[in-house]
C-alpha positions in Angstrom: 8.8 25.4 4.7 5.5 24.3 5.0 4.7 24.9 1.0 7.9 21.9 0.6 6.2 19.6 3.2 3.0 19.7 1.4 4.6 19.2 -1.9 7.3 16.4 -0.5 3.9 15.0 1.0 2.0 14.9 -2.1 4.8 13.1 -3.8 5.0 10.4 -1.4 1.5 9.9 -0.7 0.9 9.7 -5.1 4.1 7.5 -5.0 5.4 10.0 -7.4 2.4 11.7 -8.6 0.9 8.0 -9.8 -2.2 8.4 -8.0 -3.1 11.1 -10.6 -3.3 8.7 -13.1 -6.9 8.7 -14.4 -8.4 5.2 -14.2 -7.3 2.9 -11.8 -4.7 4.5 -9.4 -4.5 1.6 -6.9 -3.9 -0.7 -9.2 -1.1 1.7 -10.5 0.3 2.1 -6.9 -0.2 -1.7 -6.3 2.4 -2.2 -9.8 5.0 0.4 -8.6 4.9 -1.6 -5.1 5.7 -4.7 -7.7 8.3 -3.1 -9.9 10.1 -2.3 -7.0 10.4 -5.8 -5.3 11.1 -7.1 -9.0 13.8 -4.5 -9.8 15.3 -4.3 -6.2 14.9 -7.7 -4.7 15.3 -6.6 -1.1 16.4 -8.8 1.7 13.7 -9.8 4.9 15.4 -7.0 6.6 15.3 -4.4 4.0 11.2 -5.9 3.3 10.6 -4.6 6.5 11.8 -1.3 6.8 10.5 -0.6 4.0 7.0 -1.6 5.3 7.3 0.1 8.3 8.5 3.4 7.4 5.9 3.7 4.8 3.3 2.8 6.8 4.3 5.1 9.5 5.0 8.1 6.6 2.4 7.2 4.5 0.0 7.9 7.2 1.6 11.3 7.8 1.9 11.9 4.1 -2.0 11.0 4.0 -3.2 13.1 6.6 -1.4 16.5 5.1 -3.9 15.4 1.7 -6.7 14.4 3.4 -6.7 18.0 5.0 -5.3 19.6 2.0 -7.6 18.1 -0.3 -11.0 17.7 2.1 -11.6 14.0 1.0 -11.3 11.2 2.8 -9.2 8.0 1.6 -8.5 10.5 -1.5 -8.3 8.3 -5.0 -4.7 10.1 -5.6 -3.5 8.8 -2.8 -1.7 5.6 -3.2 1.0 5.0 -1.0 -1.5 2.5 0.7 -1.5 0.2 -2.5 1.9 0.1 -2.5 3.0 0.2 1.3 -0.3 -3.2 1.1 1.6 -4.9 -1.7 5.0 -5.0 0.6 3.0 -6.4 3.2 1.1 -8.9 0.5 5.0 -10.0 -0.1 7.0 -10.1 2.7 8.6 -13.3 3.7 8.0 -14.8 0.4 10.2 -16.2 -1.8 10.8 -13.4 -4.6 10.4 -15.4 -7.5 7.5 -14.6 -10.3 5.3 -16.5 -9.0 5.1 -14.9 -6.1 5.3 -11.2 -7.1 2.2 -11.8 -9.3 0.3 -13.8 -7.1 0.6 -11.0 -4.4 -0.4 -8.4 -7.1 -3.4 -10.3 -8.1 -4.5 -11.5 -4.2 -4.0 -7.9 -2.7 -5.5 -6.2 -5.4 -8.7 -8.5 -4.8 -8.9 -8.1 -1.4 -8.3 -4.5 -1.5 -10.8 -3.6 -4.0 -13.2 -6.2 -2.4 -12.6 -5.4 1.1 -14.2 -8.5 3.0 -15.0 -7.3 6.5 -12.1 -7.4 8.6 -10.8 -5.0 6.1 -14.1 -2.7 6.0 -14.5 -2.9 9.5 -10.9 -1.4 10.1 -11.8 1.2 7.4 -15.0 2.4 9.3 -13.0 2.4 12.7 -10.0 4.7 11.9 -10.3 7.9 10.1 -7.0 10.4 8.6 -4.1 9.0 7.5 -4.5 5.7 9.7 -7.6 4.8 7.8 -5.8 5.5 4.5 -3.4 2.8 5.1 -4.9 0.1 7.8 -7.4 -1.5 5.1 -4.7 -1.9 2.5 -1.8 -3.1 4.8 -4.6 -5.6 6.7 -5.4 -7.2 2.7 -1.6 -7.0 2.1 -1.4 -9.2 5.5 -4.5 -11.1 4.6 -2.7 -12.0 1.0 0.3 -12.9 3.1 -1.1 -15.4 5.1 -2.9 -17.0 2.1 0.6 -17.1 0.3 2.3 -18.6 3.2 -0.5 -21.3 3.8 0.0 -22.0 -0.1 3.9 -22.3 0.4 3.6 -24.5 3.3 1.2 -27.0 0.8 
């Protein structure tokens, strides 16, 4: 049982084995978090239980690789990326526009990491440091999106 947890782990926390893609695994986790909104279109209420349950399993999922693995904030894993990216678009409208602005505006902050998003990096460690910096640029893109809607 606990060789199937790993294994169900490691395919949730590569989003499919994605994050062993060899150059640029975020952004590769950042797209599947965008292919899914643009095949899917889910409703506000389906947005966030999405969010929430991958937040709450990806940091599960994270902390069984982190362990397995012995590397913190492990390259492979990229259920962050995309659990960010539903963050970056939640409460948008789900038009083009949108999608790909998210995509572009998480993907800056979350490679960049200005320093609310380090800080919260440096403060939490496992599977809750995995995933706070991505889903705080996800909320960071959010609010820029939403001031830009509002304009």
């Amino acid at each position: 049982m606990k060789t199937f947890l790993r294994f169900l782990s490691k395919i949730i926390a590569t989003v499919f084995f994605i994050g062993y893609i060899p150059f640029a695994p975020g952004t590769f986790g950042s797209l599947a978090g965008l292919s899914f909104i643009w095949v899917f279109k889910p409703d506000f209420l389906w947005q966030i239980v999405i969010l929430i349950t991958g937040f709450i399993i990806g940091i599960s999922c994270s902390n069984v690789i982190e362990k397995e693995s012995g590397t913190k904030d492990s390259k492979h894993i990229v259920i962050d990326e995309f659990v960010g990216y539903m963050a970056s678009i939640i409460f948008l409208p789900l038009t083009i526009g949108y999608i790909i602005a998210a995509f572009f505006l998480f993907r800056f902050f979350d490679i960049l990491k200005p320093p609310p998003i380090r800080n919260l990096e440096r403060m939490f460690s496992g599977g809750i440091g995995v995933m706070i910096d991505d889903l705080a640029a996800g909320i960071i893109t959010n609010l820029i999106l939403q001031l830009w809607r509002l304009v």
